[in-house]
C-alpha positions in Angstrom: 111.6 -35.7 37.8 108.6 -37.3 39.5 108.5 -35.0 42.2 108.9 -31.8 39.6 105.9 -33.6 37.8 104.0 -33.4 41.1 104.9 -30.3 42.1 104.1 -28.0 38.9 100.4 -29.7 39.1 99.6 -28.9 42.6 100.6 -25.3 41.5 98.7 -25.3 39.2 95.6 -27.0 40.9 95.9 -23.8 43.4 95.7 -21.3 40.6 93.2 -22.6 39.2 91.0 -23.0 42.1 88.2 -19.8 42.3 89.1 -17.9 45.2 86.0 -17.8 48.0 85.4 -14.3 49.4 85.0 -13.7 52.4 81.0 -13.1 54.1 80.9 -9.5 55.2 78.1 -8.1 57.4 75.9 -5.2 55.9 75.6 -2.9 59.4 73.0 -0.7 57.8 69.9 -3.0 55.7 67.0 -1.3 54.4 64.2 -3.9 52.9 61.2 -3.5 51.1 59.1 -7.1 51.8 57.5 -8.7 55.2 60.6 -11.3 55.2 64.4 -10.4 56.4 66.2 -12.9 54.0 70.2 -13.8 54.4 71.2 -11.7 51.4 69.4 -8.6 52.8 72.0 -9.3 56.0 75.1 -10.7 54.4 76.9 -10.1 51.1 78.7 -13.3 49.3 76.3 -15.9 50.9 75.6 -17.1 47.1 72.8 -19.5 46.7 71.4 -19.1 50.6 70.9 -15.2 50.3 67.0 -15.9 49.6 66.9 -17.7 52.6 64.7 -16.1 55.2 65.7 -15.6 58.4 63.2 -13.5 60.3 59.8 -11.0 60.1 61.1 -7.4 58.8 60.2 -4.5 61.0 56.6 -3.0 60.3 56.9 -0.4 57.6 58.6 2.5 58.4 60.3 1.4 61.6 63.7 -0.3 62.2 65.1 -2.7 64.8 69.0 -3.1 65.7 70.3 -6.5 66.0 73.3 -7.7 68.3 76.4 -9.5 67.6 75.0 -12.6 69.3 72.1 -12.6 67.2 73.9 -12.4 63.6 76.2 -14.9 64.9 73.1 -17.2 65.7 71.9 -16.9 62.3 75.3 -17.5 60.4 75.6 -20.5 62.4 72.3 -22.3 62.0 72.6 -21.7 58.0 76.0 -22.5 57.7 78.0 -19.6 56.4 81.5 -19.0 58.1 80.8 -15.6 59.5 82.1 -14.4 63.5 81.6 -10.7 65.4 84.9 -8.8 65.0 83.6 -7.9 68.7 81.1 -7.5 70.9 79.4 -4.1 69.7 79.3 -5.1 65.5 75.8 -4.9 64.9 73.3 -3.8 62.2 70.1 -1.8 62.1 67.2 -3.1 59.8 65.1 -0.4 58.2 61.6 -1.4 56.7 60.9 1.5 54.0 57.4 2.5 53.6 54.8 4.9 52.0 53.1 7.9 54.6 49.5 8.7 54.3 50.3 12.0 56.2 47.9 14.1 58.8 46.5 16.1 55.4 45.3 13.3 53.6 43.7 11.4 56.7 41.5 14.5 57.0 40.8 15.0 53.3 38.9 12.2 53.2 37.2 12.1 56.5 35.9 15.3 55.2 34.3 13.5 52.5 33.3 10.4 54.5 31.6 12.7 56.6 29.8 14.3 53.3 28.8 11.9 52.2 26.8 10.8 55.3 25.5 13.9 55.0 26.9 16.2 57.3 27.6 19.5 56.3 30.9 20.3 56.1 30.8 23.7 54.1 34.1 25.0 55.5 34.5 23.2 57.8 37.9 21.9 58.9 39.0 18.6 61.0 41.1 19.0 64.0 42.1 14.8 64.7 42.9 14.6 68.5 46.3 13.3 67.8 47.5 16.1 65.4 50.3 13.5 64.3 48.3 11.0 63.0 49.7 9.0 60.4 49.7 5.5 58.2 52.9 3.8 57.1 52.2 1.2 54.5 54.4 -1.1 52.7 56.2 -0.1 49.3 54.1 -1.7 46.4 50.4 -1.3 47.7 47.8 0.4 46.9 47.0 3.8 48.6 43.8 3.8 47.9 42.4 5.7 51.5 39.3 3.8 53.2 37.3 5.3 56.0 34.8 2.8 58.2 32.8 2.7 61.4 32.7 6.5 61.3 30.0 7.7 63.9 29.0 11.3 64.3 27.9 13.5 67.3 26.0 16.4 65.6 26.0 18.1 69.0 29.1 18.0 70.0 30.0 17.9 66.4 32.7 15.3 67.2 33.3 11.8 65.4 35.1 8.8 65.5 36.4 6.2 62.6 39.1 3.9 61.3 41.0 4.9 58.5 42.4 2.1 56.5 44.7 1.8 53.3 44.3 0.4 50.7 40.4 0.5 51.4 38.4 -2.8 51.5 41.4 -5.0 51.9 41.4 -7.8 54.0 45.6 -7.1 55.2 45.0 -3.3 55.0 46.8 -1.1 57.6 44.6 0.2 60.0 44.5 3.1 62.5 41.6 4.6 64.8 40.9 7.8 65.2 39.0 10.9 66.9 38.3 14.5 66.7 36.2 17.1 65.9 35.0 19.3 62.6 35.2 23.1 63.0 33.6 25.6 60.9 35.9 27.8 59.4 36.0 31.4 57.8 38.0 32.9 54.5 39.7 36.2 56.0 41.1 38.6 53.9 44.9 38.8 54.9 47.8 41.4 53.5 49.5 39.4 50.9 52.8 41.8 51.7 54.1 44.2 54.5 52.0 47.1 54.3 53.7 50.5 56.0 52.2 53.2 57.9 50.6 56.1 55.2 50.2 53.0 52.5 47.3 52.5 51.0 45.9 48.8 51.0 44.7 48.1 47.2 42.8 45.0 46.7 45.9 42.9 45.1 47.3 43.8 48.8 45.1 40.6 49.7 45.0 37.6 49.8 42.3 34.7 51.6 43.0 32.5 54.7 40.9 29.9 56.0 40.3 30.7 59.7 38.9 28.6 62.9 35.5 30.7 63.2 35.7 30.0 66.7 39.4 31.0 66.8 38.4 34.6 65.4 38.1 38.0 67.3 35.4 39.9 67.1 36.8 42.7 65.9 38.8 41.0 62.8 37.8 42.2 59.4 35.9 39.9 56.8 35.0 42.0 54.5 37.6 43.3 51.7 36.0 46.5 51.1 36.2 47.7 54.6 40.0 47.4 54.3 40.5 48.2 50.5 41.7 51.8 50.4 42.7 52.3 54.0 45.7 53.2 55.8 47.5 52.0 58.2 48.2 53.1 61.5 51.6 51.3 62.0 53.3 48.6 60.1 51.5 45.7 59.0 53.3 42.0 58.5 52.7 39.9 55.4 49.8 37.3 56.0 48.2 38.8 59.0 45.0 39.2 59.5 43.6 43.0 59.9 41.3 44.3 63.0 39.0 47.7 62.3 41.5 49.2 64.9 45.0 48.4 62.6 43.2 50.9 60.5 42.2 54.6 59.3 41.4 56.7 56.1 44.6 57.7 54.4 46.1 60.7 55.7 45.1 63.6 52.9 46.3 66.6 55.2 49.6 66.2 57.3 49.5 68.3 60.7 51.5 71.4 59.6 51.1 70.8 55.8 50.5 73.9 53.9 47.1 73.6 52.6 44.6 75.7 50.2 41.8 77.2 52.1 38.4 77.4 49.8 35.1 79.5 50.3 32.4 79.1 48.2 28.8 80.9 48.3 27.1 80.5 44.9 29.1 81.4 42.1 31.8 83.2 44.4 34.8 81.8 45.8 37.8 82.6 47.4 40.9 80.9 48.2 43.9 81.9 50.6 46.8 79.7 52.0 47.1 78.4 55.5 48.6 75.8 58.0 46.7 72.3 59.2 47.0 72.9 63.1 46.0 69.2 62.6 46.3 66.0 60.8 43.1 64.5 58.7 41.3 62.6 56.2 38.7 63.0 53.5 35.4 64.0 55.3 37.5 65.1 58.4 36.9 68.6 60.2 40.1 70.1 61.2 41.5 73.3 62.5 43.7 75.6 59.8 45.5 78.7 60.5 45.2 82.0 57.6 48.9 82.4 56.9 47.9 85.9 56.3 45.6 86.7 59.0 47.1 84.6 61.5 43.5 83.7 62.5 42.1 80.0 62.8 39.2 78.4 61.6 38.0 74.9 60.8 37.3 73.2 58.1 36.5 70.4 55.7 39.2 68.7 54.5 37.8 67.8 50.6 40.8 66.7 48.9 44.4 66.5 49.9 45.7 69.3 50.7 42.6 71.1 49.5 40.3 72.5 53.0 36.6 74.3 52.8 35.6 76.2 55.3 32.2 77.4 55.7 30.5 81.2 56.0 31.2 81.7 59.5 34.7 81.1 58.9 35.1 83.4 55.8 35.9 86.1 57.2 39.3 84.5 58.1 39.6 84.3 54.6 39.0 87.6 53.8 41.5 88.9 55.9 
């Protein structure tokens, strides 16, 4: 009976007893503050998981740590972890907020204002075109810009940029380059074909390197509005004065009207453009009638004058 007694409560001693999971490594840890703690490595550590272990990576980097190295760290805090193998490890991520390559040269562009330098548009080319600051999660990213020195000659400058600005732990990073001037260039907005006619809604503005520009690129939208032409054209390029012409008004071979006028008289008679051209273009027509060719004015499309000498084609 005693040893039924004894029995039933050691049963019932084990069910009673909370059942302790087991620690499991997390392989991939992404963290947020300057300290790696327990926790952030190991899940059921309980009361040790704010216990810090090591320095987190800078922000936006991450660091892999080796079997031998968790094992070190389970040991000297006393929770019952062990390597399934050699190879278990985990990677630490610290995240981060980017001040990207854009911003850095917004505001160097208005550092260099307001020393001022004029900027107009100009445009800042850093020397390392990846520039970039990672800074932890949390702070402020307020941009700073200090010890900027400027070569007006060489119109090249130097400075550290700094986030947040004016704080004594900021993240810091130097750097170099150069402002250009720049140019607005009217582009096509869409592909424009050959015969089109660009309107001015065809357009659209582009900030160019001025020094970048060939000489023979248009500026000026009203030398392009209400051209042609002379092949395809691609969305958002920029136009040269040779990518263009005045809109064909007379096709080569296009029937045409043929017009003499002399005071109040004038006569009209059909014939055939031996040649393509534009408004204000002199081409050669042939008299449908007469077989004879002349040249002449092309007024209108379609529409040809031709002067006294050649009225007597038109008489025919």
């Amino acid at each position: 009976m005693n040893r039924l007694v004894l029995l039933l409560a050691l049963a019932l001693t084990f069910v009673a007893a909370p059942a302790v999971a087991d620690v499991l490594l997390r392989p991939n840890v992404v963290v947020d503050e300057d300290v790696l703690k327990l926790g952030d490595l190991f899940d059921n550590v309980g009361a040790k998981a704010d216990t810090a272990v090591a320095r987190s990576p800078a922000p936006g980097r991450r660091v892999t740590v080796d079997a031998d190295w968790l094992q070190r760290v389970a040991n000297s805090n006393g929770i019952g972890w062990h390597p399934r193998n050699v190879f278990e490890q985990a990677v630490i991520e610290r995240s981060g907020v980017t001040i990207n390559h854009d911003q850095i040269e917004a505001e160097l562009l208005n550092a260099l204002a307001a020393q001022g330098v004029s900027s107009g548009n100009g445009l800042i080319e850093l020397a390392n075109r990846s520039a970039q600051i990672i800074v932890p999660v949390g702070v402020a990213l307020q941009i700073g810009i200090r010890d900027l020195n400027y070569d007006s000659h060489y119109k090249r400058f130097t400075a550290t940029v700094e986030v947040p600005a004016n704080a004594a732990n900021a993240t810091r990073l130097r750097v170099s380059g150069r402002l250009l001037q720049t140019v607005d260039v009217p582009v096509l907005a869409r592909p424009i074909g050959r015969g089109e006619v660009v309107s001015a809604r065809d357009l659209v503005w582009a900030k160019t390197r001025e020094d970048s520009l060939r000489h023979d690129i248009l500026t000026d939208a009203d030398q392009i509005i209400g051209m042609s032409p002379r092949q395809t054209l691609r969305g958002g390029q920029m136009i040269s004065s040779s990518d263009l012409q005045k809109p064909i008004a007379v096709a080569r071979g296009a029937l045409v009207t043929m017009v003499l006028k002399s005071g109040a008289m004038s006569l009209s008679a059909q014939g055939r453009a031996v040649e393509q051209g534009s408004i204000g273009d002199v081409i050669r027509v042939t008299n449908t009638h007469s077989n004879l060719t002349v040249e002449g004015k092309v007024e209108a499309p379609n529409i040809v004058s031709v002067t006294l000498n050649g009225g007597g084609s038109l008489a025919n």
